[in-house]
N, C-alpha and C positions, 0 to 999 in steps of 0.2 A: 239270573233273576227273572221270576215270571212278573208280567204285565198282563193286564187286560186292557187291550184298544175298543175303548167306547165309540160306536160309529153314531155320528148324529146328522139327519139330513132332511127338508121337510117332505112330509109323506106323499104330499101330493104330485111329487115330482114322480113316485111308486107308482103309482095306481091311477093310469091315466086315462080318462074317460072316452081317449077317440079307438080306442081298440086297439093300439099301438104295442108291439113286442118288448119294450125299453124295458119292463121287469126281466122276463126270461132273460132278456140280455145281460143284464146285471147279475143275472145269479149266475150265469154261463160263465162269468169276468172272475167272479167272488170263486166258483167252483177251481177256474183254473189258477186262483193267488193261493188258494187253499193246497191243491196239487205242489204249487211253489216254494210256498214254506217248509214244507215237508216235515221235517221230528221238530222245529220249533216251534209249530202250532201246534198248541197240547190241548186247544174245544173251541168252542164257540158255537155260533148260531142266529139267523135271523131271526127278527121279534115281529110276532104279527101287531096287527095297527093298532094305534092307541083307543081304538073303540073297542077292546076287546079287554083292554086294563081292568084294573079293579088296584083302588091303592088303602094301606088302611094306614091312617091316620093316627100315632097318640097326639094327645093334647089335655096335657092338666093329669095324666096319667089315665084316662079315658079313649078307648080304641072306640073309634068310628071306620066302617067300610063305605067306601067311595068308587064311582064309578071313573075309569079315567085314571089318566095317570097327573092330571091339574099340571101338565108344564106349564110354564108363562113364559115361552118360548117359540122361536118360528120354527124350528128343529127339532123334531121328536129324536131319540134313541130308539136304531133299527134293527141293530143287532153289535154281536161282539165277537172279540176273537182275543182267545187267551192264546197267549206268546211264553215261549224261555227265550231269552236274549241275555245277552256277551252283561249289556248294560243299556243305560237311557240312548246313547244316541244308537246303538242297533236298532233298540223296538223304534224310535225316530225316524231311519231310514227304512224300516218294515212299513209304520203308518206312513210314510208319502206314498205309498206303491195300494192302499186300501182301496179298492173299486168306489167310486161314487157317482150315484143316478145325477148329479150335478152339483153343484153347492152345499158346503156340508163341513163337517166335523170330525176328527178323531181323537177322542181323548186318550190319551197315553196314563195308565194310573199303576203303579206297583203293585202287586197283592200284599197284604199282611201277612206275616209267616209269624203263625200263633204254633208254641212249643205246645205240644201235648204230655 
């Protein structure tokens, strides 16, 4: 079954102001989980900052574009990683092993398998 692991963590832990390596390190970590997984990870990707979003809105059947991705959350989504797994508790065992800059999230979600 494929999954996608939502990574959520807040950004500021990212992007640290004192000139400190802690990104490169993390993507060095992410690099080598990636190396790990090997033909179970079938994509994913880091997501640049939520200042670079753009979300568009319906409402009332009217699309509005926004800038921002409007969490109301301390955790943005930073990136993701699509998995094939056995079942839930593989990809379970897969996301405790997910690199994180500190405190943080992994959401575990199944994909829709739409018949064509």
């Amino acid at each position: 079954m494929q999954y996608a692991m939502l990574i959520y963590e807040q950004e500021a832990a990212l992007e640290p102001d004192d000139g400190s390596t802690a990104l490169s390190e993390l993507v060095a970590r992410h690099m080598a989980f990636s190396r790990d997984l090997g033909p179970t990870r079938i994509g994913g990707a880091g997501l640049k900052s939520t200042v670079s979003a753009t979300t568009v809105r319906t409402q009332g059947g009217a699309k509005t574009v926004h800038d921002g991705p409007f969490a109301e959350t301390k955790e943005q989504l930073g990136g993701l990683y699509l998995i094939d797994a056995a079942n839930l508790d593989a990809a379970i065992a897969i996301a405790r092993n997910v690199p994180l800059a500190g405190d943080g999230a992994i959401e575990i979600r199944p994909l829709l398998v739409v018949a064509h």
